[in-house]
C-alpha positions as CSV (number, residue, x, y, z in Angstrom):
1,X,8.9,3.8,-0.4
2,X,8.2,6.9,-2.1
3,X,10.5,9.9,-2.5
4,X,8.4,12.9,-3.3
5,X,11.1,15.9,-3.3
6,X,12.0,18.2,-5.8
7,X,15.0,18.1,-7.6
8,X,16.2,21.3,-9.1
9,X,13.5,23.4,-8.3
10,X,11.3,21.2,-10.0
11,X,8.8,18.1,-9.1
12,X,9.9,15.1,-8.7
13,X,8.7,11.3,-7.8
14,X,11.0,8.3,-6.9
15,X,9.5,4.7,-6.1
16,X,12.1,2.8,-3.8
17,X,12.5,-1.1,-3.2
18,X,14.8,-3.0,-1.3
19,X,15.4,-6.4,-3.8
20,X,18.2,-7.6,-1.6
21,X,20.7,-6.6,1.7
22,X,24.5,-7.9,2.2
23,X,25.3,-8.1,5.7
24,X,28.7,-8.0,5.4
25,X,29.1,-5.0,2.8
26,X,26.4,-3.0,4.6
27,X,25.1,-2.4,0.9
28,X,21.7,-2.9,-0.7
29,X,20.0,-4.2,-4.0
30,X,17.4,-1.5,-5.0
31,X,14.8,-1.5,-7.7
32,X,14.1,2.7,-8.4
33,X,10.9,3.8,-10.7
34,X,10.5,6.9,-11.5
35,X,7.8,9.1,-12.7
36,X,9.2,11.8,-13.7
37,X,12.6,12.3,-15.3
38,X,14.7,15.1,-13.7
39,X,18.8,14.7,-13.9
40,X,20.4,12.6,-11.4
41,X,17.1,12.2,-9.6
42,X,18.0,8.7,-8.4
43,X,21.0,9.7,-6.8
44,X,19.6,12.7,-5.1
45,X,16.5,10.6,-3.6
46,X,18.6,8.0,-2.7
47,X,21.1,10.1,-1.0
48,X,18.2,12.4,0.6
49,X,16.8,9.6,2.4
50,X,20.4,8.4,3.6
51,X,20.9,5.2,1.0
52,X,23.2,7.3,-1.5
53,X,23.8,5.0,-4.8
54,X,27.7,3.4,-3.7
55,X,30.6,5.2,-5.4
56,X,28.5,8.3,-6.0
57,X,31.1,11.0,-5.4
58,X,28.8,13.9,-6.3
59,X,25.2,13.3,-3.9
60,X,26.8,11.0,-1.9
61,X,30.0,9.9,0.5
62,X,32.7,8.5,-1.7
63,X,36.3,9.4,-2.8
64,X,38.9,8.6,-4.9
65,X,40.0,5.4,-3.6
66,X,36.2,3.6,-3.5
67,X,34.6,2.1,-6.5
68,X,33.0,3.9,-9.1
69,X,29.3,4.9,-9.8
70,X,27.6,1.6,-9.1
71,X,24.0,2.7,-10.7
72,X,22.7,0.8,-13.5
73,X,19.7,1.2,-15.8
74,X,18.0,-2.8,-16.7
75,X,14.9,-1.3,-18.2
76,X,13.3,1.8,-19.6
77,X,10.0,2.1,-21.4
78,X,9.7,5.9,-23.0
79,X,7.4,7.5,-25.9
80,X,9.6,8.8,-28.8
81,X,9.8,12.3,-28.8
82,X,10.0,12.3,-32.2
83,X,7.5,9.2,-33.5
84,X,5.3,9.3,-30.3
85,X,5.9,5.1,-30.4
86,X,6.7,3.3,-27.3
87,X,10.0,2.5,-26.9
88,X,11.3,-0.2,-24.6
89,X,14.7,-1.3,-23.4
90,X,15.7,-4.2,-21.2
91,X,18.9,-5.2,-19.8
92,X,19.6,-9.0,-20.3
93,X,19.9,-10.8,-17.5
94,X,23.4,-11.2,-17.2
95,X,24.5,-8.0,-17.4
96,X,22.1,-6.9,-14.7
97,X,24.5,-5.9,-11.4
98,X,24.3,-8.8,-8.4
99,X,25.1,-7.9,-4.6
């Protein structure tokens, strides 16, 4: 799915996929690219759609007594701003989040 809204005022583009569903926790596993980098993007395209990013007390419907932020970053690829060389991040495997 793709999530072509601005946020901010300015243009934005989300790519959405479902990895994994629990039943019993009504929650989902999902894999967000995005193309452009505005802040909190993920959570408002997530939460525009109706899926808001669990524990996400600002864009979406939590409170004090649920669990914090669950959003987790396992890879980013970037050009340095400064070098211009591609830079590229990855999560081990282990620390990636599990439903």
């Amino acid at each position: 799915m793709t999530i072509d809204s601005e946020v901010d005022g300015k243009p934005a583009r989300s790519h959405a996929k479902l990895l994994k569903y629990n039943d019993e926790q009504n929650r989902s596993l999902v894999q967000v690219k995005i193309e452009s980098g505005r802040k909190h993007q993920i959570r408002i395209h997530m939460a525009s759609i109706g899926y808001p990013v669990v524990g996400d007390r600002q864009h979406g419907i939590a409170d004090a007594s649920e669990v914090n932020l669950q959003l987790t970053s396992c890879y980013l690829k970037f050009p340095c701003p400064i070098t211009g060389e591609e830079k590229e991040f990855e999560l081990p495997q282990r620390l990636r989040p599990a439903l």
